[in-house]
OpenMM code with the backbone's topology and positions (N, CA, C; nanometers):
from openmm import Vec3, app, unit

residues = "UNK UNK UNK UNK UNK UNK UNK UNK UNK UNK UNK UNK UNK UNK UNK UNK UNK UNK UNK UNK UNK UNK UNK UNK UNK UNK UNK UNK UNK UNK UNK UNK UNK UNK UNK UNK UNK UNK UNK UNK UNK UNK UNK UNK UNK UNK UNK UNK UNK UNK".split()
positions = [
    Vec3(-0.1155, 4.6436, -0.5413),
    Vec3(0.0138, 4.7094, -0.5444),
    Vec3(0.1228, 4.6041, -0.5253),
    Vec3(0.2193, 4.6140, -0.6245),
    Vec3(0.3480, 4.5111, -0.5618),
    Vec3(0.4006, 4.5367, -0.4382),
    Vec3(0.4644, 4.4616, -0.3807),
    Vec3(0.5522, 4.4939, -0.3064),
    Vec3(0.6460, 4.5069, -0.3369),
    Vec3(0.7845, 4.5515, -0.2363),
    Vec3(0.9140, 4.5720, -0.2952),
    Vec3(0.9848, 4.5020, -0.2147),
    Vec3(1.1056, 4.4667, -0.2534),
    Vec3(1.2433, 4.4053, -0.1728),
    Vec3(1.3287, 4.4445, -0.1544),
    Vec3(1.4345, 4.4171, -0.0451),
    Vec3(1.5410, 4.4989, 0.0177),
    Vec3(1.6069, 4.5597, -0.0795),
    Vec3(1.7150, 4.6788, -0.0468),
    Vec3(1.8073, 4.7221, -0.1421),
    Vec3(1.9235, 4.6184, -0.1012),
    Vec3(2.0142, 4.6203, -0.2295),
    Vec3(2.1233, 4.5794, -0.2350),
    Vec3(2.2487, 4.7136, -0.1920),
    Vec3(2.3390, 4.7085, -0.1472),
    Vec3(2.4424, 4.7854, -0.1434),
    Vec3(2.4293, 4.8870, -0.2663),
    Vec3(2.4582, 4.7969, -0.4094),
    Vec3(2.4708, 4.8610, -0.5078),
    Vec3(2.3894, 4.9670, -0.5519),
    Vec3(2.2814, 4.8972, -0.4873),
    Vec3(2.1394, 5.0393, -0.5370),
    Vec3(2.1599, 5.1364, -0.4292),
    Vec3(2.1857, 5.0893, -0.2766),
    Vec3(2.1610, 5.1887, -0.1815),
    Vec3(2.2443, 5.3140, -0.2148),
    Vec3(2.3666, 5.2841, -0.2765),
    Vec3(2.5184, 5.4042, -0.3590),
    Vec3(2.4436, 5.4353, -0.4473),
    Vec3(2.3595, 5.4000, -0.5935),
    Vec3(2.3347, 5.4231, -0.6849),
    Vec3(2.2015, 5.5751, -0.6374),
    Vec3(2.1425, 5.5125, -0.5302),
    Vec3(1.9727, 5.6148, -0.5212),
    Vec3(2.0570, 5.7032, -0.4178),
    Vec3(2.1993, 5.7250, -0.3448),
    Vec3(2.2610, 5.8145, -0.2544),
    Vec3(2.3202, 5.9117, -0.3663),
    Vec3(2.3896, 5.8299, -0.5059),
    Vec3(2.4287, 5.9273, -0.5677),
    Vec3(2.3120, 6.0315, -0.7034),
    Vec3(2.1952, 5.9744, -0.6699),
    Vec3(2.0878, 6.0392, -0.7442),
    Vec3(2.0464, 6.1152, -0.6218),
    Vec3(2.0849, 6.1498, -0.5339),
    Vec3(2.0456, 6.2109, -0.4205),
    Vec3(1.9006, 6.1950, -0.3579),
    Vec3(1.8886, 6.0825, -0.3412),
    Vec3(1.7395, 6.0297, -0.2408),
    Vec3(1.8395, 5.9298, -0.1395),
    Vec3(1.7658, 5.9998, -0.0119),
    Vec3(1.7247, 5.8841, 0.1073),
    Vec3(1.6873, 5.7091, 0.0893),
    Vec3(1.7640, 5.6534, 0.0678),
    Vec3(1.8013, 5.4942, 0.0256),
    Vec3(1.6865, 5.4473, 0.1154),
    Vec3(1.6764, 5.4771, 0.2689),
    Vec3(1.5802, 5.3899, 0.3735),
    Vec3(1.4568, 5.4352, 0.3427),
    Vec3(1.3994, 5.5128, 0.2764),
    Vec3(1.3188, 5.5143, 0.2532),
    Vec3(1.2349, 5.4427, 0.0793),
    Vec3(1.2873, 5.3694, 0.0740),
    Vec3(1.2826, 5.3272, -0.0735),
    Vec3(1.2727, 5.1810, -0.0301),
    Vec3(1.2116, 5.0530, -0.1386),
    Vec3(1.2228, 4.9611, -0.1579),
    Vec3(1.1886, 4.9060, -0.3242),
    Vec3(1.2611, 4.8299, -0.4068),
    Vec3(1.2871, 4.8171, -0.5081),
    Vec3(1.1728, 4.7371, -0.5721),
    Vec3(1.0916, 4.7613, -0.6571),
    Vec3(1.0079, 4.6586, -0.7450),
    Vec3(1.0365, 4.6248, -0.8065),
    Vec3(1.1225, 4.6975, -0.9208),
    Vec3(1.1597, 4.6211, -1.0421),
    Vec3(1.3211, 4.6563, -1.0641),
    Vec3(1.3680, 4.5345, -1.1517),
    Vec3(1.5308, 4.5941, -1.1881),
    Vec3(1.5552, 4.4890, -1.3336),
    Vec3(1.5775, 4.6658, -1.3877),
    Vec3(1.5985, 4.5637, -1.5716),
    Vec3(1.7033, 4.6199, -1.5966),
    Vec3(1.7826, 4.6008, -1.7296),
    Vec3(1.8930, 4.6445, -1.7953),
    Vec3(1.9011, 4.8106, -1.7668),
    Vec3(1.8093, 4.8347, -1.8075),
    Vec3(1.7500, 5.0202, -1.8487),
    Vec3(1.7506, 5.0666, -1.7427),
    Vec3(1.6515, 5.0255, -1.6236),
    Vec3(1.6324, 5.1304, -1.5075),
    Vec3(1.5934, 5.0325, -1.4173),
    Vec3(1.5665, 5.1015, -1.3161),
    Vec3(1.5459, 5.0377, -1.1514),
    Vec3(1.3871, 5.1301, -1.1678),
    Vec3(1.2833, 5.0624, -1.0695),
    Vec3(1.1688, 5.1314, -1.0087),
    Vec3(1.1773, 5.0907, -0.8487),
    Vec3(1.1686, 5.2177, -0.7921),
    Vec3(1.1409, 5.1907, -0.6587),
    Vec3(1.0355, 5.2286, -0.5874),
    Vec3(0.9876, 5.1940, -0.4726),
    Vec3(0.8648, 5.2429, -0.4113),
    Vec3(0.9091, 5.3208, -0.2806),
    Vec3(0.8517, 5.4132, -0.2784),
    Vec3(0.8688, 5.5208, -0.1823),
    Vec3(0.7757, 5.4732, -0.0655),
    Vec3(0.8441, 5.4080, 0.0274),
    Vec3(0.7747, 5.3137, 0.1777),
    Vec3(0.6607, 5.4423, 0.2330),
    Vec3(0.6497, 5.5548, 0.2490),
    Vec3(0.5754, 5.6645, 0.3112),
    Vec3(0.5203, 5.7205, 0.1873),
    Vec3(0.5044, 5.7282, 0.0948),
    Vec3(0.3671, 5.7970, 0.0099),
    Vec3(0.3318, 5.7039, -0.0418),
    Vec3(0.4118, 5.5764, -0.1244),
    Vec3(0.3567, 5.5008, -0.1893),
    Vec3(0.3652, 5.5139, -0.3222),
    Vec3(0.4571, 5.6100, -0.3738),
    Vec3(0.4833, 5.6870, -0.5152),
    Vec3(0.5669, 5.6034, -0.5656),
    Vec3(0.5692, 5.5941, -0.7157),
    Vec3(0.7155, 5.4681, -0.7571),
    Vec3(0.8017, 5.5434, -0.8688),
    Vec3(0.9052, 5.5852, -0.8020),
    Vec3(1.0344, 5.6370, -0.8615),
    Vec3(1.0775, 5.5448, -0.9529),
    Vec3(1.1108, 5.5845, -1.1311),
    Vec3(1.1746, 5.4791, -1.1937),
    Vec3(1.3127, 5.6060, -1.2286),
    Vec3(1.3948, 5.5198, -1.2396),
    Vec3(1.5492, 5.5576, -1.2193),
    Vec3(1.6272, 5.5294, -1.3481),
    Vec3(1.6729, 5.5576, -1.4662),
    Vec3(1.7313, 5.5212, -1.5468),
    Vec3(1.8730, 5.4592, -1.5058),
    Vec3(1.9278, 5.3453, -1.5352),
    Vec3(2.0402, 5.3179, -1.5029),
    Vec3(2.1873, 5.4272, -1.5502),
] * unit.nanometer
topology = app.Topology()
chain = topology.addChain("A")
for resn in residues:
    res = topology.addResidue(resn, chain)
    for name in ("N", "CA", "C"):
        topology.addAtom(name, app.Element.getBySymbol(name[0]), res)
């Protein structure tokens, strides 16, 4: 499994205004298109269209 890395500000506003809990998230991937994040307590990976 990857790991993930801190949020930035920008994402923590971006996943508040998609309405998820930011602290619970950490970021794997970030491309033009979308963000994927990992959900720290299930382990599920949210991908996010930009």
């Amino acid at each position: 499994m990857k790991h993930g890395r801190r949020l930035t500000m920008e994402e923590k506003k971006f996943l508040a205004k998609q309405g998820y809990e930011a602290k619970n998230f950490l970021r794997i991937k970030k491309t033009a298109e979308y963000y994927e994040f990992l959900e720290v307590y299930s382990g599920k990976i949210l991908t996010v269209r930009r």
